[in-house]
C-alpha positions in Angstrom: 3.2 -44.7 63.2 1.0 -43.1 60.3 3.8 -44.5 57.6 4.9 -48.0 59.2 1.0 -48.9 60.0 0.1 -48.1 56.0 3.1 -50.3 55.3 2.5 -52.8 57.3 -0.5 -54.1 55.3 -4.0 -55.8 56.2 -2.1 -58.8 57.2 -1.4 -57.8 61.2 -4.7 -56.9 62.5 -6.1 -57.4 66.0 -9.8 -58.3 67.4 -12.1 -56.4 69.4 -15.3 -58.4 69.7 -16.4 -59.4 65.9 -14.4 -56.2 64.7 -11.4 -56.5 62.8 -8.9 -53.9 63.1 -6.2 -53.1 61.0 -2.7 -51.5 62.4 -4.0 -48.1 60.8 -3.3 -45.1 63.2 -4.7 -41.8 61.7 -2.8 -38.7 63.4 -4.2 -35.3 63.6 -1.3 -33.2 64.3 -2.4 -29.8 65.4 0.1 -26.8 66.0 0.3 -23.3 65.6 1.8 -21.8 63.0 5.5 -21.5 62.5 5.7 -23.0 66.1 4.2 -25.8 65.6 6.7 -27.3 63.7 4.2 -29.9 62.2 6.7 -30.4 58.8 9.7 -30.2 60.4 8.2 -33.2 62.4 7.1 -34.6 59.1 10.6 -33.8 57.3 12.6 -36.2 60.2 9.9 -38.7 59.7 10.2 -38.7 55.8 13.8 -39.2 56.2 13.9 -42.2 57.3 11.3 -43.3 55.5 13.1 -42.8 52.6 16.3 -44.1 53.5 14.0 -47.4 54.7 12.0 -47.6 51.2 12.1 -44.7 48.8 9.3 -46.5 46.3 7.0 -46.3 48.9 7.6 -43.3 49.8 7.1 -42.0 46.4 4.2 -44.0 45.0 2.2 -44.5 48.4 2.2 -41.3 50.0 -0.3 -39.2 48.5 -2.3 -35.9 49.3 -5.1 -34.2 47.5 -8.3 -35.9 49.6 -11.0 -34.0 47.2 -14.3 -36.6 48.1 -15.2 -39.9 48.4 -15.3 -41.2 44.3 -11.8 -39.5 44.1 -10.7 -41.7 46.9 -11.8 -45.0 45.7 -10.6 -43.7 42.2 -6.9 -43.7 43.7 -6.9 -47.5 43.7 -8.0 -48.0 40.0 -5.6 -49.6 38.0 -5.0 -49.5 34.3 -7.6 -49.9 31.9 -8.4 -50.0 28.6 -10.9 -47.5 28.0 -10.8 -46.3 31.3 -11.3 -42.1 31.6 -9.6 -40.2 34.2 -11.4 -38.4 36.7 -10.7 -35.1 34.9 -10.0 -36.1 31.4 -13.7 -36.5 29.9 -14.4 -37.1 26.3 -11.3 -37.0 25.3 -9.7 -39.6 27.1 -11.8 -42.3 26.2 -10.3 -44.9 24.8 -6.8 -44.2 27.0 -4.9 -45.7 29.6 -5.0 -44.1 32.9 -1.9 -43.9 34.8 -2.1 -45.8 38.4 -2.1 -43.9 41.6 -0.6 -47.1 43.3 1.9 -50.1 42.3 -0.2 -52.6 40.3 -2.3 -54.6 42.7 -1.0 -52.8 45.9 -3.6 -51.3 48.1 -1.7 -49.2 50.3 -2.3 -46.1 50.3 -1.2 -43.0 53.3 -2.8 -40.0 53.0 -0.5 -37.1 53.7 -3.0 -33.5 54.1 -0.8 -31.0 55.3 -3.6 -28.8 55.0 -6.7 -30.6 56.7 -8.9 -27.4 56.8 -9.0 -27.7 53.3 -10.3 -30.6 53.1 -12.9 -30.2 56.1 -14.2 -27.2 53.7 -14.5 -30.0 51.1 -16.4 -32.1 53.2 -18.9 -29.6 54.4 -19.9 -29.5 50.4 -23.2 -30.5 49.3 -23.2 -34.2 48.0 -19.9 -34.8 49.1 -19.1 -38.0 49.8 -15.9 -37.8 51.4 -16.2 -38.1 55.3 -18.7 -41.7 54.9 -15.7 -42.7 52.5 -13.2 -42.1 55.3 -15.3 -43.8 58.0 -15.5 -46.8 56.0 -11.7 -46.8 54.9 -11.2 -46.6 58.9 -12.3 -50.1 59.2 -10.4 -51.4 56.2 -11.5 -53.6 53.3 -13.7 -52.7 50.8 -15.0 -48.8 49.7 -17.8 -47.8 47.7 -19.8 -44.8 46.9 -23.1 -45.3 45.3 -23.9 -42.2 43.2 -24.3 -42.0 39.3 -20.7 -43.5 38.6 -20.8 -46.1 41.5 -17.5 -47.4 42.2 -16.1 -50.5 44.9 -12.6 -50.9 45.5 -11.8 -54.2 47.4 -8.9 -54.6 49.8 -8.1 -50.9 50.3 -5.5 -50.0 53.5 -5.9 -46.2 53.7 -4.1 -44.3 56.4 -4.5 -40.4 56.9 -1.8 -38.2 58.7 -3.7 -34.7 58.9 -2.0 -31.5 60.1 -3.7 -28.3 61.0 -3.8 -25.3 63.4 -6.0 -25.2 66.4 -7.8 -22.1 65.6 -8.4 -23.7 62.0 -9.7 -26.9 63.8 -11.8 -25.0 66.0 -13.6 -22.5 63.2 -14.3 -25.2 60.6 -15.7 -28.1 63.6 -19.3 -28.3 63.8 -21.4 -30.1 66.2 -22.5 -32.3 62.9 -18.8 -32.8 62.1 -18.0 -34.3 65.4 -21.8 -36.3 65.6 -21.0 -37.9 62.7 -18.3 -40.1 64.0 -15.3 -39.4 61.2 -13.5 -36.9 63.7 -13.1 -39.9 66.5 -11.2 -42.2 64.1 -8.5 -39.5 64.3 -5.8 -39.4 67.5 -5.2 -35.4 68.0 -1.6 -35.0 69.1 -0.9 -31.2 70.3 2.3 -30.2 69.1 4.5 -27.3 69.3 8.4 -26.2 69.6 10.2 -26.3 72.7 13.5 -25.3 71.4 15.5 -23.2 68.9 17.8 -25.2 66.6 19.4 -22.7 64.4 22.5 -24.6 63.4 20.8 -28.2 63.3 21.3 -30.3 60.3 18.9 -32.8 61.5 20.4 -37.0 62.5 23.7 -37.7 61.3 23.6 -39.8 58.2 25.3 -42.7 59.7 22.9 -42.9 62.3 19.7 -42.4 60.0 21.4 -45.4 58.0 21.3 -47.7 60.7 17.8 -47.0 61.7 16.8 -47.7 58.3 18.3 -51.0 58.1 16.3 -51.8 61.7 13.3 -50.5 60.4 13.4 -52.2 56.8 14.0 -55.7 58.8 11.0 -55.0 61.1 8.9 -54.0 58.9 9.5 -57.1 56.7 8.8 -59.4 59.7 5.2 -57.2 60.8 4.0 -57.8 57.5 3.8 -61.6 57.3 2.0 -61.4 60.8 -1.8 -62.2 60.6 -3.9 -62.3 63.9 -2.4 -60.5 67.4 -3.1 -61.8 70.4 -2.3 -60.4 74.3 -0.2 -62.2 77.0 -2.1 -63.0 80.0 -0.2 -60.0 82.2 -0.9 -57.8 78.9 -4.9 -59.1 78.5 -5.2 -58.1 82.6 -3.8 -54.6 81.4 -6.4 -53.8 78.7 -9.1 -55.2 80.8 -7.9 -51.9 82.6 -7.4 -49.7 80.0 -10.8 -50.7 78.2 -12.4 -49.4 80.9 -10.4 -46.0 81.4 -10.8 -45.3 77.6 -13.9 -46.8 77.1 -15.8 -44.5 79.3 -16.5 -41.5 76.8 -19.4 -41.3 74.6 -20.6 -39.7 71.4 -23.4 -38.7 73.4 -21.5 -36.4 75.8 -19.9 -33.3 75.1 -17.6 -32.9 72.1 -14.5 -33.7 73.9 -15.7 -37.2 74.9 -17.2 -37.3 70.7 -13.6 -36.9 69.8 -12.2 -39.5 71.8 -15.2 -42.1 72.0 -13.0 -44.3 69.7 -9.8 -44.3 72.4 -10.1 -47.5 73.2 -9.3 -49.7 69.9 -7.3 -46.4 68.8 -5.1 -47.9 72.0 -5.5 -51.3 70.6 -4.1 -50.3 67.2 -1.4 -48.1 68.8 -0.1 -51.6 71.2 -0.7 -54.1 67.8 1.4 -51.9 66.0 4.7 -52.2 68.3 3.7 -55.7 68.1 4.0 -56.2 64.5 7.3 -53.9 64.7 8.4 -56.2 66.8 7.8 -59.2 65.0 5.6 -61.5 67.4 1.8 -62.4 67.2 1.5 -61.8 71.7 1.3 -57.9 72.4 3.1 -57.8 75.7 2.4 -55.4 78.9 5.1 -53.4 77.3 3.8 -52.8 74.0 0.4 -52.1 75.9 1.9 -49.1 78.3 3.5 -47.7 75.3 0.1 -47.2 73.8 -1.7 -46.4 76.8 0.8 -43.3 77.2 0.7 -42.2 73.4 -3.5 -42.4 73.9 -3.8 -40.4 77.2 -1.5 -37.7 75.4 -4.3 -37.4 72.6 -6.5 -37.5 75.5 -5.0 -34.5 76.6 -4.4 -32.7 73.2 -8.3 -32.8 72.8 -8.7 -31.1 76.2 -6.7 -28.5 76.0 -7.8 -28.0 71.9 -11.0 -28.0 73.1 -11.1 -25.8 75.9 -8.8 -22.7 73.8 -12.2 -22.7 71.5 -14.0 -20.5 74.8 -12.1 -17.3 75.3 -13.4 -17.1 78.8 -12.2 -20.6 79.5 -9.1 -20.4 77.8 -7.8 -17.0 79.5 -8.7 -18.4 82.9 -6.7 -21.2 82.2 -3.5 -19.0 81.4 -4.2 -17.0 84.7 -3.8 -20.6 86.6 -0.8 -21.6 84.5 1.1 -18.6 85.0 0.7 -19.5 88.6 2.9 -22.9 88.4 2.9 -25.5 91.1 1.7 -22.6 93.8 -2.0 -22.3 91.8 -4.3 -19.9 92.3 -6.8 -19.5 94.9 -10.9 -18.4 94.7 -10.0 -14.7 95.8 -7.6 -14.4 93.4 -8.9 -15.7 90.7 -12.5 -13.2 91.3 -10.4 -10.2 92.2 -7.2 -10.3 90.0 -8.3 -12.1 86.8 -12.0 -10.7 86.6 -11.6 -8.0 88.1 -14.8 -8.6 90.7 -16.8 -8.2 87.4 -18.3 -11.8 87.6 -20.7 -14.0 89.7 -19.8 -16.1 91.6 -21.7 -18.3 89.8 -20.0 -18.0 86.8 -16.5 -18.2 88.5 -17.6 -21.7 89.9 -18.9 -23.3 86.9 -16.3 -22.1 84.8 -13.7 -23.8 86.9 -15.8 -26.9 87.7 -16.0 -26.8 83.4 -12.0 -26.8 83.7 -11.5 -29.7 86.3 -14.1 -31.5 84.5 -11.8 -31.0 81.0 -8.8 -31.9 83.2 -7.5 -28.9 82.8 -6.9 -28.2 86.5 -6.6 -30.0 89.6 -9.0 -28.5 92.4 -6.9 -29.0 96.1 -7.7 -27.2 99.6 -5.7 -25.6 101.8 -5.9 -25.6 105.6 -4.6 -22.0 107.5 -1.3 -22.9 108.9 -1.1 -22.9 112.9 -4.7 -23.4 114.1 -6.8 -26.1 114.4 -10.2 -25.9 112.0 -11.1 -22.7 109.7 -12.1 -22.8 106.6 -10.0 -24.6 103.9 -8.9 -22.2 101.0 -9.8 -23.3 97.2 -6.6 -23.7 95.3 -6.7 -24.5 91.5 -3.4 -25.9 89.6 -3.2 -26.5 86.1 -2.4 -29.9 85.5 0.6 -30.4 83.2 -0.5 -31.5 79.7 -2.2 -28.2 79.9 1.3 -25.7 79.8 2.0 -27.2 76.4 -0.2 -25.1 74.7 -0.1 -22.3 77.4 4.0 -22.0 76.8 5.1 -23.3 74.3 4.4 -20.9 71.6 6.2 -18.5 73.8 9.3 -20.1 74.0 11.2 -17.1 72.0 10.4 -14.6 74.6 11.6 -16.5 77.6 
């Protein structure tokens, strides 16, 4: 999505309001290392990229986000008398090699190191994460500083990978207030199987895929303006308001994901274009809707491993399964009776809240009235990052 949405070009866009959105979809893939397997998910996708258009893949995948003039510097062409970034007195007077094709403006982003670059950001001065924001929207960039720069046209996609304890140390509550973290979609990965003999899609297959996508991807590209069908308008009347309700003025869960909504947008306009017609239909809608509510979920549970307390509770519940675990268990056998009740309570209200677990009751079985017992079950998106990385030991 990353790849075909940078491809695509500013032509396919969609309108929310007096916005214009582009088919740009910026993943943050976030795994654990070695189980993750965030390049061998990378490596499949690059396949058949390549097999689809090896010139893009070559001269408009790009990493090495340093700040925001070195971003607007990648869509400089050739100049007389132009001077490289890092060339100074010396390369006055010289050419400078193009990051991109002549007058092409697509450019994707590849970081597969993203806490890198967050340190970058954090630097005095650096200009970076306003760049981003602005290359979010599409159009024009510009930084303002002593060598002020404006790039017109640019098309800037970002596919960012990085660990969750990396994500975790290097957010800060300015990070997340200042809006560049909520143009991302978080999708929590990590392996579910051991493949020591695979040799990845058979060539034949990967061939005709390619030819698919090279045809589709010709047809998205000379789309302009999308559009919904009436069942598919009825739909995101819907969905706006499901992903519409978090703010940046909540917690940082909802900060992450105040941007869901035209992230969903984007996601449904992009299997449009793929697609080849201007009408996104109810199915290209519930596609979206399903990718959304998993990055939804990956913030959650990212979010809720960053408290120890939280996160280790959560396990306790997991291991549990479908049967859960009940208030007496959860104060005598996880803590040990050496918390209040208190505590207990809004540390699992703080977990039903992150829907992490589902809180039921449960009536004694063959009388009439008592008191209902507290049961807590984890609710499925959670287990990914409870069990997954143990996959080897089971």
């Amino acid at each position: 999505m990353a790849a075909t949405g940078v491809y695509l070009g500013d032509g396919p866009h969609m309108r929310a309001g007096d916005d214009r959105h582009p088919l740009l979809v910026w993943p943050m893939v976030i795994g654990r290392t070695g189980v993750g397997r965030k390049g061998a998910g990378w490596s499949a996708a690059k396949r058949l990229l390549l097999a689809t258009d090896p010139d893009f893949v070559d001269r408009n995948i790009h990493s090495g986000l340093t700040s925001g003039e070195g971003l607007t510097q990648a869509f400089n062409e050739d100049e007389a008398g132009a001077t490289g970034p890092d060339e100074g007195e010396e390369g006055k007077g010289k050419k400078r090699a193009s990051l991109l094709p002549p007058g092409d403006r697509r450019l994707l982003a590849f970081e597969t190191e993203w806490a890198t670059v967050m340190a970058r950001m954090k630097r005095e001065g650096n200009t970076l994460s306003a760049t981003l924001r602005a290359a979010w929207e599409g159009g024009n960039l510009s930084t303002l500083g002593v060598n002020a720069r404006i790039v017109r046209d640019t098309h800037v996609g970002i596919l960012a990978h990085i660990t969750p304890k990396e994500f975790q140390a290097k957010l800060s509550a300015s990070d997340m207030a200042g809006g560049t973290y909520n143009r991302f979609l978080p999708v929590l990965v990590a392996q579910t199987q051991f493949l020591p003999s695979s040799t990845g899609a058979d060539p034949a297959l990967l061939d005709r895929l390619a030819v698919d996508l090279r045809a589709r991807l010709a047809a998205g590209s000379r789309l302009g303006q999308l559009g919904l069908t009436r069942d598919a308008a009825a739909l995101w009347q819907r969905l706006y308001v499901e992903f519409g309700g978090y703010s940046a003025d909540d917690g940082p869960i909802e900060q992450f994901l105040s941007r869901a909504a035209p992230n969903c947008l984007r996601v449904a306009g992009l299997h449009a274009a793929l697609d080849g017609v201007e009408l996104i239909t109810v199915e290209h809608l519930a596609a979206a809707a399903a990718f959304v509510r998993y990055a939804v979920a990956s913030a959650r549970a990212v979010f809720t491993t960053s408290n120890p307390k939280l996160s280790k509770l959560a396990r306790f519940i997991t291991d549990a399964g479908p049967a859960g675990r009940t208030r007496t268990e959860i104060s005598q056998q996880h803590f040990r009776g050496n918390e209040n009740a208190a505590d207990i309570k809004a540390w699992l209200d703080q977990l039903a809240v992150d829907d992490v677990v589902t809180k039921t009751f449960q009536r004694p079985e063959g009388r009439k009235g008592g008191r209902a017992t507290e049961i807590y079950i984890a609710n499925e998106h959670y287990e990914l990052t409870n069990n997954a990385p143990d996959q080897g030991k089971r």
